[in-house]
Each structure stands twice: as C-alpha cells, then as structure tokens.
C-alpha positions in Angstrom: 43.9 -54.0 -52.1 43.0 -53.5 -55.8 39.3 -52.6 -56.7 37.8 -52.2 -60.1 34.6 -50.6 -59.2 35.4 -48.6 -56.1 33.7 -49.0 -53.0 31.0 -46.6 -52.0 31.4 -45.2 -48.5 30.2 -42.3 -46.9 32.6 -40.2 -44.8 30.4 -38.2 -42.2 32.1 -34.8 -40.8 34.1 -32.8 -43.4 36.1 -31.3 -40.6 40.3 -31.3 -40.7 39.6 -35.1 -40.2 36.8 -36.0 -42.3 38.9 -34.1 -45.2 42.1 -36.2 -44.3 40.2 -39.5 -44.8 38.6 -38.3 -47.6 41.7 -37.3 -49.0 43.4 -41.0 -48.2 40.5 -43.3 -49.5 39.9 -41.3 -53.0 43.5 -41.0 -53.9 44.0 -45.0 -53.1 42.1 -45.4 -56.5 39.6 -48.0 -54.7 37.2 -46.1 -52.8 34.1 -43.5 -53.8 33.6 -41.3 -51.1 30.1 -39.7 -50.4 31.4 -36.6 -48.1 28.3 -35.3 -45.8 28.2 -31.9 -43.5 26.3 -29.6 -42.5 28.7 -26.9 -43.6 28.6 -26.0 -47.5 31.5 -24.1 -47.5 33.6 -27.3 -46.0 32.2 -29.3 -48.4 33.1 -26.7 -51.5 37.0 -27.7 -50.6 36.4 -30.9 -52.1 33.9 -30.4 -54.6 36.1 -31.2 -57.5 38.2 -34.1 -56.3 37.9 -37.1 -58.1 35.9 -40.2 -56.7 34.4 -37.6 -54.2 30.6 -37.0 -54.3 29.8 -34.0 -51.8 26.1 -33.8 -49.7 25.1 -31.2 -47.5 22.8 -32.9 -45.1 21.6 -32.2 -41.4 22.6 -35.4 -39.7 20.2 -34.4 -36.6 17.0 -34.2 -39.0 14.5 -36.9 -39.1 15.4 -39.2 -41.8 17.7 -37.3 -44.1 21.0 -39.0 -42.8 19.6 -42.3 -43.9 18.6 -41.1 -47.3 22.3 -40.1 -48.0 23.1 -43.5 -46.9 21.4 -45.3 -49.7 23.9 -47.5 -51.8 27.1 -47.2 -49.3 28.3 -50.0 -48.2 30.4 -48.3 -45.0 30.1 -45.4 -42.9 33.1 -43.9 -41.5 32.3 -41.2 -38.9 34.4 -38.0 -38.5 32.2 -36.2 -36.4 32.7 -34.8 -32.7 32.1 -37.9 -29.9 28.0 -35.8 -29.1 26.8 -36.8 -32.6 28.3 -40.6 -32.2 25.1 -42.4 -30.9 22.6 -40.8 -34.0 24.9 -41.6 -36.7 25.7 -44.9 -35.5 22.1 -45.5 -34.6 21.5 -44.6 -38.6 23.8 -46.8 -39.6 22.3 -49.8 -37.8 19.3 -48.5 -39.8 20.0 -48.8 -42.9 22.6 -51.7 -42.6 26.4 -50.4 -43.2 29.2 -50.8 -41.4 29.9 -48.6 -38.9 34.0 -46.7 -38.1 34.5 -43.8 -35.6 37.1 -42.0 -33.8 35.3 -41.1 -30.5 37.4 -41.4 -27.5 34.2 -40.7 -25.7 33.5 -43.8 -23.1 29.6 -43.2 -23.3 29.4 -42.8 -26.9 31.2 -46.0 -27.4 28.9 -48.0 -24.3 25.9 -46.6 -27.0 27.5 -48.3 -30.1 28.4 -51.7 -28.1 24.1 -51.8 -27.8 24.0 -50.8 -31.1 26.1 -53.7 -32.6 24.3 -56.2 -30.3 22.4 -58.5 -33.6 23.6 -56.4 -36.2 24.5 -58.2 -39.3 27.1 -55.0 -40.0 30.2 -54.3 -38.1 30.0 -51.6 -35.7 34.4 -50.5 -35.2 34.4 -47.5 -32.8 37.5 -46.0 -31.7 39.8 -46.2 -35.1 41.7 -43.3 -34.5 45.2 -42.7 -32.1 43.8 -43.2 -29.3 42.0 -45.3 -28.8 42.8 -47.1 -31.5 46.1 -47.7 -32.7 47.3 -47.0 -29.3 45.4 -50.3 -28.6 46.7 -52.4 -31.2 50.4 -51.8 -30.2 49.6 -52.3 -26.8 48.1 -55.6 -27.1 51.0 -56.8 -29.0 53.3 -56.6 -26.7 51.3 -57.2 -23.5 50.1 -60.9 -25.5 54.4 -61.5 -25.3 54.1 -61.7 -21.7 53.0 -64.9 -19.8 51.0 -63.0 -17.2 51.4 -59.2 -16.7 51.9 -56.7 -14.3 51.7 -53.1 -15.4 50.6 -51.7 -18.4 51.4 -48.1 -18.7 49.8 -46.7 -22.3 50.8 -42.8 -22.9 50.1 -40.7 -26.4 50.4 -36.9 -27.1 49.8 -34.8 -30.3 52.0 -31.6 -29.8 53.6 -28.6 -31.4 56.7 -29.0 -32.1 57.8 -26.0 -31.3 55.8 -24.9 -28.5 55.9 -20.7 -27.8 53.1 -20.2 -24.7 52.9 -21.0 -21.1 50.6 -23.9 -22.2 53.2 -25.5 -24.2 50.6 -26.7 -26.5 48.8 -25.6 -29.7 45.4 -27.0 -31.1 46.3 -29.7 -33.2 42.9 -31.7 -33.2 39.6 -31.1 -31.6 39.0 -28.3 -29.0 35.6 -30.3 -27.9 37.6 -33.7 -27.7 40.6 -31.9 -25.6 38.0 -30.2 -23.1 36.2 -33.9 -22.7 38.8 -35.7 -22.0 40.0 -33.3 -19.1 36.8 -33.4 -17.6 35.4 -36.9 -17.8 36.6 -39.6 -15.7 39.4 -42.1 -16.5 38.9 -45.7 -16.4 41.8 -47.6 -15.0 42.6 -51.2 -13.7 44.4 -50.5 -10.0 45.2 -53.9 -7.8 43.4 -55.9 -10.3 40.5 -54.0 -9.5 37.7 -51.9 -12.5 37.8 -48.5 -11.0 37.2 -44.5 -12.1 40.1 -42.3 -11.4 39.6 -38.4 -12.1 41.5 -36.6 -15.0 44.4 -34.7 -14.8 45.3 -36.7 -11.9 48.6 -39.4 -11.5 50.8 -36.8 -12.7 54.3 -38.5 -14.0 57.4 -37.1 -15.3 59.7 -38.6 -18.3 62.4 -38.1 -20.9 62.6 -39.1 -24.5 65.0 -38.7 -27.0 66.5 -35.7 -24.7 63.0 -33.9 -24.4 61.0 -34.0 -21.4 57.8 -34.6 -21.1 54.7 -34.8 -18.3 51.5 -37.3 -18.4 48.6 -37.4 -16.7 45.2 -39.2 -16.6 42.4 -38.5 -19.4 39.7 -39.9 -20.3 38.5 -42.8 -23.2 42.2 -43.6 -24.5 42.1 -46.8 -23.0 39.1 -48.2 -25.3 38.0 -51.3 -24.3 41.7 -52.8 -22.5 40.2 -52.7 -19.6 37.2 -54.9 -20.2 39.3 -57.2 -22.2 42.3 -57.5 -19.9 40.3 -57.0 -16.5 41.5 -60.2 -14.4 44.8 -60.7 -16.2 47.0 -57.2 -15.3 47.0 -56.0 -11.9 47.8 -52.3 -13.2 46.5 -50.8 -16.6 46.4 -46.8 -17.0 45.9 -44.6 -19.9 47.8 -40.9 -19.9 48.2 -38.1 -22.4 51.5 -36.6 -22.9 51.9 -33.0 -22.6 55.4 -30.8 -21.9 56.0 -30.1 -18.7 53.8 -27.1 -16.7 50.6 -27.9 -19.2 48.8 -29.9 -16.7 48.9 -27.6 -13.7 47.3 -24.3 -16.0 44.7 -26.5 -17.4 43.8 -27.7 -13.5 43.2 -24.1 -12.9 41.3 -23.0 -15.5 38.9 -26.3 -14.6 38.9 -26.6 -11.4 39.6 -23.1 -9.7 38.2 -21.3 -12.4 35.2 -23.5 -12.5 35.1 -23.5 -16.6 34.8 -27.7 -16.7 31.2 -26.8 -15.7 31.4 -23.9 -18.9 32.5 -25.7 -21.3 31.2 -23.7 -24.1 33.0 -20.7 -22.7 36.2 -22.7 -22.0 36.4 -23.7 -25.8 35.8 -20.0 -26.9 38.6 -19.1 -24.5 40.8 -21.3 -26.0 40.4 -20.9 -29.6 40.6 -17.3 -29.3 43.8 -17.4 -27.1 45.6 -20.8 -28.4 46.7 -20.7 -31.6 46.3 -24.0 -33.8 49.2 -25.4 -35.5 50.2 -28.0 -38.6 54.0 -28.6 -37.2 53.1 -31.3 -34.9 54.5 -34.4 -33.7 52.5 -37.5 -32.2 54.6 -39.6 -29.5 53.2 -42.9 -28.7 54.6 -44.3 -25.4 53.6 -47.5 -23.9 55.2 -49.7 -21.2 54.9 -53.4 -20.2 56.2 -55.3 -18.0 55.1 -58.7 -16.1 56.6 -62.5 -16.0 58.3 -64.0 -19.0 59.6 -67.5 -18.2 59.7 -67.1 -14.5 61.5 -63.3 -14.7 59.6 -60.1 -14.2 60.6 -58.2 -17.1 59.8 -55.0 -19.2 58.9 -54.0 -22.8 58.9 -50.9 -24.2 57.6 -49.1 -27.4 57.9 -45.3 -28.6 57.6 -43.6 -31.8 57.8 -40.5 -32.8 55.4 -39.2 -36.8 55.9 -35.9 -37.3 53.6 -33.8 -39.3 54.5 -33.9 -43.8 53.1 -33.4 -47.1 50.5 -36.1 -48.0 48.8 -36.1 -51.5 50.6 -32.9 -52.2 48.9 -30.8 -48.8 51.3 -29.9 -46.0 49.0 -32.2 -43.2 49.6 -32.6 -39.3 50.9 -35.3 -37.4 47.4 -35.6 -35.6 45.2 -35.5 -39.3 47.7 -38.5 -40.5 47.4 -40.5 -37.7 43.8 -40.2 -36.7 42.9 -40.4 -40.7 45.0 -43.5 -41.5 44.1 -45.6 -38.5 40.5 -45.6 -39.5 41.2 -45.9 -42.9 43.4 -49.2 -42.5 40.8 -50.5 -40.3 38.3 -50.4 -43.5 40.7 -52.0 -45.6 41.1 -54.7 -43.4 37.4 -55.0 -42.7 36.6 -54.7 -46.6 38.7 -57.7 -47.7 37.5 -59.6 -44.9 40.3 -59.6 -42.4 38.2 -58.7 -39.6 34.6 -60.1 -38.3 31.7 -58.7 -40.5 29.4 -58.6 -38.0 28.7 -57.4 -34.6 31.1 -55.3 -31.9 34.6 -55.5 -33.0 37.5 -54.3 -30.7 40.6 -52.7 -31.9 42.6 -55.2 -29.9 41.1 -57.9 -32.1 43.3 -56.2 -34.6 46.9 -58.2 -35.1 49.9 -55.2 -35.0 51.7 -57.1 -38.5 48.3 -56.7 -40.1 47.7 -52.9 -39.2 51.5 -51.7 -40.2 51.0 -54.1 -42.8 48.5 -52.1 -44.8 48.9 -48.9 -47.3 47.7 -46.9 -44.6 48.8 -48.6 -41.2 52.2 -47.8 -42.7 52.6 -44.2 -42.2 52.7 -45.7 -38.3 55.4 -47.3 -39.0 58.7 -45.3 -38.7 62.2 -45.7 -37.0 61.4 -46.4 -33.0 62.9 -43.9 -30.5 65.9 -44.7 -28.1 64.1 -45.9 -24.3 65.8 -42.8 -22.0 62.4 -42.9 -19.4 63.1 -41.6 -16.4 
C-alpha cells in the first residue's frame, strides 16, 4: 500500500497503545496521524514526529471530539473499553470509519447499534483478542466439515516471571480487572450461555513450559453469534503460569475487591511491577469431522517482545498495535466492506499475515506438546 498524499486519521488515546499505532502508521510513509488525549505531557512524546499532528482535547466534552475530527477520514480508537460508546458515537457523527481494541462485550453490543445505517465502517475488536485471535480461529475451524470443539486461548506474559503472581502488567490494568470480573460468553452443548470468569480452570504444556487457562471475558468477539448452531463447544481462556488464577480468585472474590475496583487497580499498580520483556502465546484448538473422521487442528505461536522503529516495544504493544493497524490497510484499499458492522472473522488469515503489519504475526509456529 503506496500513498502519495497520506491518509489523515485520527488515533484517539496516546497511551502505550495509542503511541504504538501512532508509531506504525507514521513511519509506513502513508498515513498522517492526528494524535488526541487528554494528557499533554503524553502527547509532548510525540510532538516532533513526522506525519504526526498532536491535540489535546477532552473526548467527554460536548462537541470538542468532533471538532478534532474534521478532515480524517478514520478513527482508530486506543482508549480504555468505558470511553468506547462516546467515541464511536462521534464517529458515527461526523462520518469516519470507526477501529477499536475493546474486549469489552457491552461496548461492542453499543457499536453493533451504532453501525446499524452507517455509510462508514464501524471494526471493533482489532486488537489480540479479540481480534487476531479470531481471524486464526476461523481459519482453521472453516477447514472442517462440521465442528466440534473450539478451544481459543491467548496470554501476554513476562517472560521471566519473579512474584507469586507470575505475571507483570504488560497492557491495561482496567482491561485485566474487566475481564476477571465480567461474565464469559461460551457455546456449551450447542447451547448461547454465560459462564463466570476465572472458572474452567485447565492445565497445559508448550514448548516445555507450563501453563494454566481459565475463562475471561470478551475474547471471544463475535464467534459465538457467528458460529452459534454449527459447533457444539466454543470457549475463550486467557493463559496465565500456573498458581496466577487461584491469588487473583482471592483477592476478587474473598477479598471482595471485584466490587472495588478502583482500589483493586491501585493495589496492583503499586505492588505489580510492569514489564517490556514479554511474550504473547496464542493457543487455539479445533477439532470436529473431516471426511467422515473426527479430527483435530492445532495452532500456537509464540512473538516475543523487540525493537520496532528503533524503541525497545512489548510483545503486547506489537500485537495489539499492528492488528488494528492491518485492519485499516485492508479497510483503506478496499479489502473489506466500507460500510456498516464488520466482524473480524470476515477477515481471510492470508490477507491479515499478508500485510506490512499482519506480518509481525507471523513467526515460526511452536511444537503441539498439550497435555
């Protein structure tokens, strides 16, 4: 994708995230990015960067998101999931396209009303997951004449874990508390149901490391609408080492802090230290009838965190930043519908790794030792 005049788009939230994306579209030569916070001193980091216009603005304030908006012609938003409905809302305003990240379930019901008529694309969920967690899923899964069991599992961790959590903050602290608290969608015996997080605890190996998942919430986008009827199991689990899960049930549930959740993110950003050495394992397993035989498919990867446009960046900021990035490329030259709610399903898997920025997905798959 080769542009003359770059594209105007506004990046909203300039976060670890919002600063990744930033940092991926302007240096790709065919983007202008219009970076918008709250936060002066956030936007001061990238004052100076070329094809980057800064704009401190109050997204909550009557009128004065859709005044930065003049002149984009896509809005990518990098903000946490409780700012998703207003910013999509002013997109559908003024007339953009519309990207997010949220893994939030409501947030993304809110932009499905929102797209209903638009003539802009509203693309929620372009991140890990959901998102390209989706996109891999459905390929293999569309292999299969009817399936079974559809097992999707992702984790952003240290990789060298030094606490009884086993886990540094590698993305969001308000993300990581919502998707321990808020109920898990899941498709059991064919059946739309809730199923609470934390719950479903399983136990596996990979590449010689062990590992423990468990249900959270808002990974599994929109599979289980598309797929409901057609798999008689679909789950969604994160990945954590093993002992994480049972700490974090006590500081929820005996502890009561899901009902403090304010307190519970001071807690943890004050006693869990964030980290840049991370590694993102994507984990997903299929199995159901291929020409009369129940059989099994099965896809993990490993991206570790590395230096990106000069700057030392995470696993997580990579992953997160270049999924919704190759979702704009492919929407900009047309490769996906222009208008109304578009599912990151409806994305093909060649197409994604296919792209400047769906590549840093693909790397060397890891050796199937499940157990």
């Amino acid at each position: 994708m080769s542009n003359k005049n770059p594209y105007p788009v506004a990046v909203v939230g300039a976060g670890k995230i919002g600063q990744m994306i930033t940092r991926l579209l302007s240096h790709s030569g065919d983007y202008h990015v219009t970076l918008i916070d709250q936060d002066q001193a956030a936007l001061d980091k990238l004052a100076d960067w070329q094809h980057v216009s800064c704009r401190q603005v109050d997204v909550q304030a009557d009128g004065e998101l859709e005044a930065a908006l003049a002149g984009q012609m896509a809005l990518l938003n990098a903000t946490p999931y409780f700012l998703t409905e207003r910013i999509a809302t002013a997109a559908r305003h003024v007339g953009l396209h519309y990207l997010d990240l949220t893994e939030d379930v409501r947030s993304t019901e809110k932009v499905k009303e929102l797209a209903k008529g638009a003539g802009h694309a509203f693309v929620p969920q372009c991140g890990l997951a959901p998102g390209f967690i989706s996109i891999v899923t459905h390929d293999i899964a569309s292999q299969f004449d009817s399936l079974d069991t559809v097992r999707m599992c992702v984790g952003a961790l240290p990789q060298f874990p030094s606490n009884s959590l086993n886990y540094n903050l590698t993305w969001s602290t308000d993300g990581v508390i919502n998707e321990y608290c808020e109920p898990c969608v899941a498709i059991q015996s064919g059946e739309l149901v809730t199923v609470p997080a934390l719950e479903q605890l399983e136990r596996f190996s990979l590449d010689g490391i062990s590992y423990e998942s468990f249900n959270t919430s808002g990974g599994i986008g929109t599979l289980a609408e598309t797929w409901l009827g057609k798999v008689r199991h679909l789950s969604y689990q994160t990945i954590r080492y093993p002992g994480h899960r049972d700490i974090m049930k006590t500081l929820l549930h005996d502890l009561g802090l899901r009902d403090q959740r304010q307190l519970l993110r001071e807690v943890l950003e004050n006693a869990v230290p964030a980290t840049m050495q991370d590694v993102v394992l994507v984990f997903v397993t299929v199995s159901g009838r291929k020409d009369g035989r129940l059989m099994q498919e099965t896809y993990a990867n490993k991206i570790y965190s590395a230096e990106v446009g000069g700057e030392f960046c995470s696993a997580i900021q990579i992953t997160t930043a270049a999924g919704i990035c190759a979702v704009l490329d492919l929407l900009l030259s047309g490769s996906l519908p222009q208008q109304g709610f578009v599912k990151q399903e409806e994305i093909p898997l060649a197409t994604f790794l296919g792209n400047r920025f769906g590549a840093y997905y693909a790397s060397t798959q890891i050796k199937d030792e499940a157990a």
